[in-house]
C-alpha positions, -999 to 999 in steps of 0.1 A, spaced: 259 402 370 283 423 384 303 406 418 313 427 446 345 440 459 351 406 479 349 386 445 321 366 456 300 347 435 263 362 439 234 343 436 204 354 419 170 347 432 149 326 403 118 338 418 119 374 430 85 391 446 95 425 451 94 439 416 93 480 412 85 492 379 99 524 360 93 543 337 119 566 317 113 597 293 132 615 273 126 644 263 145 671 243 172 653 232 198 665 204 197 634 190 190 596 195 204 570 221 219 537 205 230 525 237 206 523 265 215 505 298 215 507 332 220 484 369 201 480 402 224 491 427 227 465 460 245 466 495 250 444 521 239 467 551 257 439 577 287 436 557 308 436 590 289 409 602 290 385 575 316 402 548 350 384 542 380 395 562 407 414 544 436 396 569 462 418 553 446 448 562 423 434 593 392 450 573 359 439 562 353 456 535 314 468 519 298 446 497 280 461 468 264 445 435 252 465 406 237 436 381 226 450 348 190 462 341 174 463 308 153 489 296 125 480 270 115 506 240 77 525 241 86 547 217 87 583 216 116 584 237 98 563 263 113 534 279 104 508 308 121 486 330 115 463 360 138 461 391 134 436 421 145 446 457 147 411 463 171 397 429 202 388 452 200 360 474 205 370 514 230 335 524 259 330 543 287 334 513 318 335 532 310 309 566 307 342 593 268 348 591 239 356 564 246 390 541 210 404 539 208 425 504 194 464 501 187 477 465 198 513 468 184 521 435 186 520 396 203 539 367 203 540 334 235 550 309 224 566 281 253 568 255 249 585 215 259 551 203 277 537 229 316 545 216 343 547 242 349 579 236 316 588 246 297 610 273 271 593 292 239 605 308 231 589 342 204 592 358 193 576 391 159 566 411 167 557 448 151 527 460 134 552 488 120 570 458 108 537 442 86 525 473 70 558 478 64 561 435 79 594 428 98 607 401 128 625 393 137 645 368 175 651 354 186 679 332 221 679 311 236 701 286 230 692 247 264 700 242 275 673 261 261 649 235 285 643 208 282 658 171 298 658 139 315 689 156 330 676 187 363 674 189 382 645 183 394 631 216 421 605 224 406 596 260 373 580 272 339 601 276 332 609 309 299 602 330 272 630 335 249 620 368 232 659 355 215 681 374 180 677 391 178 719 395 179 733 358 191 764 378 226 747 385 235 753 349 245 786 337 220 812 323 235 811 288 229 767 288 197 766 303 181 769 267 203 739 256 187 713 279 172 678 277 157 661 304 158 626 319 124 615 342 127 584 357 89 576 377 83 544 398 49 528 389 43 509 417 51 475 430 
């Protein structure tokens, strides 16, 4: 569990309701996934209501969460996960009123094996997207996936969020896709 900018200590909620599955394919991929990951994204919509006051700067600033998700093997690059819109617990954390929780939505970090060093592939499902049960579908470059000929490289791996319009790409890549379809499957 991730804490928010104001270093408060979140609370889970041991019996959430709200549960939104999805479902995650891969497909085309230039090779396999060691690390798979990913968060549920929250925000505190009434942050300036309840949200601790920064006295130096005489700001209240956002409150976000992003605790981790797990996503669960089906095979065939196929892989499942639940999220809850209700996970955080909506209380009074800092004495100046309740902070009511939002999910905003989930990711997933796919990573070759995980290494520093490492691209990763990030794709997102809005909550918006989870309550109505529609899909999305991401589509990155192969060569951003590391091989025995990638360079060496002495920095970190950056993050791809990819591209929901294969037509973003250039003519020449869009042969040297894979794609990333996260679905929600109902609630």
């Amino acid at each position: 569990m991730s804490t928010s900018k104001q270093d408060m200590m979140i609370k889970e909620n041991p019996a959430p309701k709200q549960a939104y599955r999805i479902e995650m394919r891969i497909e085309n991929a230039p090779g396999p996934f060691g690390l798979v990951d990913g968060a549920a994204d929250y925000h505190v919509p009434n942050y300036s209501e309840c949200g601790k006051i920064n006295h130096i700067a005489g700001v209240i600033p956002p409150i976000t969460a992003g605790p981790e998700i797990k996503w669960t093997p089906k095979g065939d690059g196929l892989y499942e996960t639940v999220v809850y819109a209700d996970r955080l617990v909506e209380e009074d954390y800092f004495g100046r009123g309740v902070c009511r929780w939002a999910m905003t939505g989930a990711r997933a970090i796919l990573m070759a094996t995980g290494a520093e060093i490492e691209n990763s592939f990030v794709p997102f499902l809005s909550a918006e997207d989870m309550a109505a049960n529609r899909s999305r579908t991401y589509y990155y470059w192969r060569g951003d996936y590391p091989s025995d000929s990638t360079p060496p490289t002495d920095g970190k791996g950056f993050s791809s969020s990819g591209y929901e319009d294969r037509e973003k790409y250039k003519p020449e890549l869009r042969n040297e896709l894979f794609s990333v379809t996260l679905t929600a499957k109902g609630h």
